[in-house]
PyMOL Python script that loads the backbone (N, CA, C, O; Angstrom):
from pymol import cmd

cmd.read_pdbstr("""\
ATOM      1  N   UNK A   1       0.846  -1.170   0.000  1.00  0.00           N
ATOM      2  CA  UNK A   1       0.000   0.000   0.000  1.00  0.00           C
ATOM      3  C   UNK A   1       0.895   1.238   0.000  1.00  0.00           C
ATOM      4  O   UNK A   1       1.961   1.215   0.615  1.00  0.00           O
ATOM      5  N   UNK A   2       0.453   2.423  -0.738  1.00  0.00           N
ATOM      6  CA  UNK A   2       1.285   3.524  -0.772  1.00  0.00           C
ATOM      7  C   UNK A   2       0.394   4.537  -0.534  1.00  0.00           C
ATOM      8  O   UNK A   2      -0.776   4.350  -0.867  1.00  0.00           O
ATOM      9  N   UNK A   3       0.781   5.799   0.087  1.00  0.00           N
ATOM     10  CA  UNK A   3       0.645   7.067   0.414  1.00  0.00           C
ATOM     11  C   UNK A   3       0.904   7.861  -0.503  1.00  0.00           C
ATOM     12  O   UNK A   3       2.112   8.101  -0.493  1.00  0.00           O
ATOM     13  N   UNK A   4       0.143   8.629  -1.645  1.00  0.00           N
ATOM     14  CA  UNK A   4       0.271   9.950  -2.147  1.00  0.00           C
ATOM     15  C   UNK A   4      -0.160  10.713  -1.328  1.00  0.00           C
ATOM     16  O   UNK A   4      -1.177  10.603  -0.643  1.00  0.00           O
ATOM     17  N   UNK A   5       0.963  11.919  -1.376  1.00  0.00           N
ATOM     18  CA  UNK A   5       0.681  13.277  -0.675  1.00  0.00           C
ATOM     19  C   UNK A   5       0.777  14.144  -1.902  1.00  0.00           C
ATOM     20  O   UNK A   5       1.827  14.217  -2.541  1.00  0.00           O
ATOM     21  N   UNK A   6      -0.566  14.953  -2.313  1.00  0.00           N
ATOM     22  CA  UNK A   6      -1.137  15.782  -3.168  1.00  0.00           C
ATOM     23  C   UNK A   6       0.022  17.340  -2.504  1.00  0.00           C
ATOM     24  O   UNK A   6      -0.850  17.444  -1.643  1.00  0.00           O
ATOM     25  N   UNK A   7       0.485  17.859  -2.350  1.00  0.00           N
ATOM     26  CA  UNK A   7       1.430  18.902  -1.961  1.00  0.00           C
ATOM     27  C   UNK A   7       1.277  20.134  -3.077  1.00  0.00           C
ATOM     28  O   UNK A   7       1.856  20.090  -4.162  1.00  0.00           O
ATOM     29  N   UNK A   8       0.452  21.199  -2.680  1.00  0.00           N
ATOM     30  CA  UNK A   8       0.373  22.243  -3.572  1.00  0.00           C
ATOM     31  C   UNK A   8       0.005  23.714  -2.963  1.00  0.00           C
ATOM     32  O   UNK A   8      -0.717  23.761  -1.967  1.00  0.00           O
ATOM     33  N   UNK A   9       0.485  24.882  -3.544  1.00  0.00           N
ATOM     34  CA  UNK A   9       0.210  26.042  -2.640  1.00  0.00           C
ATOM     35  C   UNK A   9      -0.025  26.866  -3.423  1.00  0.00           C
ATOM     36  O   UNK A   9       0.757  27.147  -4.332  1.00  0.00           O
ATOM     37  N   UNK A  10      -1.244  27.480  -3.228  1.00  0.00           N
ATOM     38  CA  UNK A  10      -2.249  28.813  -4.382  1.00  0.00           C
ATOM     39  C   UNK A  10      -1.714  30.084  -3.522  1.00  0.00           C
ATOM     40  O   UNK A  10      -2.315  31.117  -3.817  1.00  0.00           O
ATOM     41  N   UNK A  11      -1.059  30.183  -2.867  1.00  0.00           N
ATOM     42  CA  UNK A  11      -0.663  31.859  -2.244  1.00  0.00           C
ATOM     43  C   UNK A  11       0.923  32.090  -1.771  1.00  0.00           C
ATOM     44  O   UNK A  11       1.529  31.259  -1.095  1.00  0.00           O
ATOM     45  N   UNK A  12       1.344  33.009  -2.107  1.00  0.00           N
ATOM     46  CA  UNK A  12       2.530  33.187  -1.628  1.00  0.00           C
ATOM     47  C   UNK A  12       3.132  33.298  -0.257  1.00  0.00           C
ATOM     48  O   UNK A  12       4.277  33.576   0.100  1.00  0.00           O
ATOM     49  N   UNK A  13       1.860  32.955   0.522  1.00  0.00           N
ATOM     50  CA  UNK A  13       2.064  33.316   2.303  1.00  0.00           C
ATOM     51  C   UNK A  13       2.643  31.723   2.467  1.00  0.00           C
ATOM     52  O   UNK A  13       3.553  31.299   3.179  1.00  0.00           O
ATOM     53  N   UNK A  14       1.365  30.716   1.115  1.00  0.00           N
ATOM     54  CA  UNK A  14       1.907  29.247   1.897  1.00  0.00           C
ATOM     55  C   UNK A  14       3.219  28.529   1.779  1.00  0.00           C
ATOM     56  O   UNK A  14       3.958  29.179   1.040  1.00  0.00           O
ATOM     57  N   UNK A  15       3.746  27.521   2.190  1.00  0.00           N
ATOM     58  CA  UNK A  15       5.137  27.289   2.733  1.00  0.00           C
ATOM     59  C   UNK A  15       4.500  25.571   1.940  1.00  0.00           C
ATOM     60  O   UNK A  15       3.707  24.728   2.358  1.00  0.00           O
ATOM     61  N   UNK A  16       5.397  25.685   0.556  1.00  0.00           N
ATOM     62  CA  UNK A  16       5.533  23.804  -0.014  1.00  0.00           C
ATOM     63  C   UNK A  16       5.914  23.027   0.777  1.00  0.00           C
ATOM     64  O   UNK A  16       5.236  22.026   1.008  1.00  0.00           O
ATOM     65  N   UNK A  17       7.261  23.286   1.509  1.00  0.00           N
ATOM     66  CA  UNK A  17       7.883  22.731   2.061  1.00  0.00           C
ATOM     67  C   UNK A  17       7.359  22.151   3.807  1.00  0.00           C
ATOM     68  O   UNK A  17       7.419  21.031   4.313  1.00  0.00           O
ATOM     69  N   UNK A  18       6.907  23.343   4.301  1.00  0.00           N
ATOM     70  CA  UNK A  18       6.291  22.732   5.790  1.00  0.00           C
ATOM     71  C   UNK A  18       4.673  21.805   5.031  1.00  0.00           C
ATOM     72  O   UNK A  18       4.201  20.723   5.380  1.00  0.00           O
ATOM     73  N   UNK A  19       4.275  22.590   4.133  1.00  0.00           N
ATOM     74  CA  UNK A  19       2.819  21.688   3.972  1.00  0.00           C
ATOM     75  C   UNK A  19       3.435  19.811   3.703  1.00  0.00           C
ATOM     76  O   UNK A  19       2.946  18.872   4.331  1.00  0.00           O
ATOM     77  N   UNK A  20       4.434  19.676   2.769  1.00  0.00           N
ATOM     78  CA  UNK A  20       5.081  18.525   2.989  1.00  0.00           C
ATOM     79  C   UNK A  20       5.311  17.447   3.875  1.00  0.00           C
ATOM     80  O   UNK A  20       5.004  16.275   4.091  1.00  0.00           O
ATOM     81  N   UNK A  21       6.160  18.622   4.385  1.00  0.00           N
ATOM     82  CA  UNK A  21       6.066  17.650   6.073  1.00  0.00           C
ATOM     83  C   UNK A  21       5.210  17.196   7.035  1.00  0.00           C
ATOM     84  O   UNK A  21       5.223  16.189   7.743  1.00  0.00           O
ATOM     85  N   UNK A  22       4.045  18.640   6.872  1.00  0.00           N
ATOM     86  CA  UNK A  22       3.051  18.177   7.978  1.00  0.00           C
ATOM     87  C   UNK A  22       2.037  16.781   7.079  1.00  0.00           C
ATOM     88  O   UNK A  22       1.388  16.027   7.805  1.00  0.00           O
ATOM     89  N   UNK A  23       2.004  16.607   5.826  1.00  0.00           N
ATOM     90  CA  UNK A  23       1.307  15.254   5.341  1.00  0.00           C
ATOM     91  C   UNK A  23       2.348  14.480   5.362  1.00  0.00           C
ATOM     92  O   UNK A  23       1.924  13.356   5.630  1.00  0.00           O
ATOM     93  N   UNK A  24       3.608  14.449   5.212  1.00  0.00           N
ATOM     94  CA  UNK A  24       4.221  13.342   5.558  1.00  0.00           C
ATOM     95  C   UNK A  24       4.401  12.627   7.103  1.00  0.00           C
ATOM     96  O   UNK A  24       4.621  11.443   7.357  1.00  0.00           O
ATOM     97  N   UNK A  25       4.232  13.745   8.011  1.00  0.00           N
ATOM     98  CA  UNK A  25       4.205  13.540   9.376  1.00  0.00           C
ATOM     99  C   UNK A  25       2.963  12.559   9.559  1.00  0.00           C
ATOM    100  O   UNK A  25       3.263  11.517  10.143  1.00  0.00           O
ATOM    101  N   UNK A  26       1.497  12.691   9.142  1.00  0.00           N
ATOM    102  CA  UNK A  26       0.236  12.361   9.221  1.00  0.00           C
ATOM    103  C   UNK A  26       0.402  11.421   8.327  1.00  0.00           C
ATOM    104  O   UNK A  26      -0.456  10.561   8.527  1.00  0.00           O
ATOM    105  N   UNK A  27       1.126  11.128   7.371  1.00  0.00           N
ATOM    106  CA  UNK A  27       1.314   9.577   6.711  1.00  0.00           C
ATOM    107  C   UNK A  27       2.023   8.755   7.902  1.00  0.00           C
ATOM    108  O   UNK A  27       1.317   7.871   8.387  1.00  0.00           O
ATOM    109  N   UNK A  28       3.498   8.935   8.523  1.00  0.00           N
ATOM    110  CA  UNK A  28       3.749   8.053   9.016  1.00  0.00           C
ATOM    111  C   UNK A  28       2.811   7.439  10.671  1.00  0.00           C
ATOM    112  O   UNK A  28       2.816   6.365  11.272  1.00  0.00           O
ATOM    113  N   UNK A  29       2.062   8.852  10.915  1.00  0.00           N
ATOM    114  CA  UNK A  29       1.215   8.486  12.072  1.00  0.00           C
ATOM    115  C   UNK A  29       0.014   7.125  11.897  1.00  0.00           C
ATOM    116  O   UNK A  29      -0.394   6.248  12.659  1.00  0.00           O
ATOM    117  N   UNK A  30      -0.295   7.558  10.295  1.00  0.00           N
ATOM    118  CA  UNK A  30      -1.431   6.421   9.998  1.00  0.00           C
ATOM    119  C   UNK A  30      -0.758   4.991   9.894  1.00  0.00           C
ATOM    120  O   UNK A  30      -1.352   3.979   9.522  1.00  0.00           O
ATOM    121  N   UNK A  31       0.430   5.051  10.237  1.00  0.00           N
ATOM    122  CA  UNK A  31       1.106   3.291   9.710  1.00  0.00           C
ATOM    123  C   UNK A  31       1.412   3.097   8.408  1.00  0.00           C
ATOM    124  O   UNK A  31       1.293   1.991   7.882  1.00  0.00           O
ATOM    125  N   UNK A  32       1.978   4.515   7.557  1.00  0.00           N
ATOM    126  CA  UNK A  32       2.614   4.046   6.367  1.00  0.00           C
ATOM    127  C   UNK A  32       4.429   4.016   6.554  1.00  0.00           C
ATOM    128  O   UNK A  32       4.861   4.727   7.461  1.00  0.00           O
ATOM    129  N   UNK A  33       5.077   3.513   6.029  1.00  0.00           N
ATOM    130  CA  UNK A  33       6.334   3.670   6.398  1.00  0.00           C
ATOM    131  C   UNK A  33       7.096   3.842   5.283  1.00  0.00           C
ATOM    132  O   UNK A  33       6.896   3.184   4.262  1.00  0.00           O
ATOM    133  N   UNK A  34       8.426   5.120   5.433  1.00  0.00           N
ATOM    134  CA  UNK A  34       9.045   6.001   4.450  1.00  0.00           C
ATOM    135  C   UNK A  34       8.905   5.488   3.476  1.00  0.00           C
ATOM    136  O   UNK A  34       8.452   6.275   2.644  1.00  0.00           O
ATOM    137  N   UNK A  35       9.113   4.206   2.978  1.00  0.00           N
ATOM    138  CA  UNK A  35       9.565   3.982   1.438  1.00  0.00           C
ATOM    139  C   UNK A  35       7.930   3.602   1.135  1.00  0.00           C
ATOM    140  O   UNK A  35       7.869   2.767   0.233  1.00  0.00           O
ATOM    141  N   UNK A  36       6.711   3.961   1.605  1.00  0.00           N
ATOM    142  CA  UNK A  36       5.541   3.709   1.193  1.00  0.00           C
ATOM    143  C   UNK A  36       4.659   5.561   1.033  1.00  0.00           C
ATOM    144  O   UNK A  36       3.491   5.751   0.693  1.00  0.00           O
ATOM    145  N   UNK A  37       5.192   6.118   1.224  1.00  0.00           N
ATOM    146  CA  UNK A  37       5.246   7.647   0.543  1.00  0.00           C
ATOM    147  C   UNK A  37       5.434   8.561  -0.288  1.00  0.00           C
ATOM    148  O   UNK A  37       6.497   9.171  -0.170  1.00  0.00           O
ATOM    149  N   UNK A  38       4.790   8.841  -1.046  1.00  0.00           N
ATOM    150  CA  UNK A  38       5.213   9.556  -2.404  1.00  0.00           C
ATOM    151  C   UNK A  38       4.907  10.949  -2.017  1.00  0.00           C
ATOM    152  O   UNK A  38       4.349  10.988  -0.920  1.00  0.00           O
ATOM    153  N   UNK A  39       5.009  11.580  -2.315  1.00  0.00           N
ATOM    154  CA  UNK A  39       4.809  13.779  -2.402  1.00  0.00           C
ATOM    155  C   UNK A  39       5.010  13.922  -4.272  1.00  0.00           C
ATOM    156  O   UNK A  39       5.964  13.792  -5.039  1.00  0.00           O
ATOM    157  N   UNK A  40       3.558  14.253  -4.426  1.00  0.00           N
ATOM    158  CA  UNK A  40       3.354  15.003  -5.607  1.00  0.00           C
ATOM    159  C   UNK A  40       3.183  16.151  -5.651  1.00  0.00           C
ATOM    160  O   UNK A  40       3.015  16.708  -6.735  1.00  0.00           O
TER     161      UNK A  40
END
""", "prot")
cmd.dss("prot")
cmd.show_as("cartoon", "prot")
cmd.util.cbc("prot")
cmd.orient("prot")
């Protein structure tokens, strides 16, 4: 099973990079593990 994380930002206030992390953070909480994670 794999995790896409949809990762996208419509304003210049938002931050790609923290939005990243905080769905990758909430992937590994649900029981996916690193090499089952993608960021699109």
């Amino acid at each position: 099973m794999k995790a896409i994380l949809l990762v996208r930002v419509s304003t210049d206030r938002q931050d790609f990079d923290e939005q990243e992390r905080e769905l990758y953070d909430m992937a590994l909480k649900d029981g996916f593990k690193e090499n089952e994670i993608l960021a699109i």
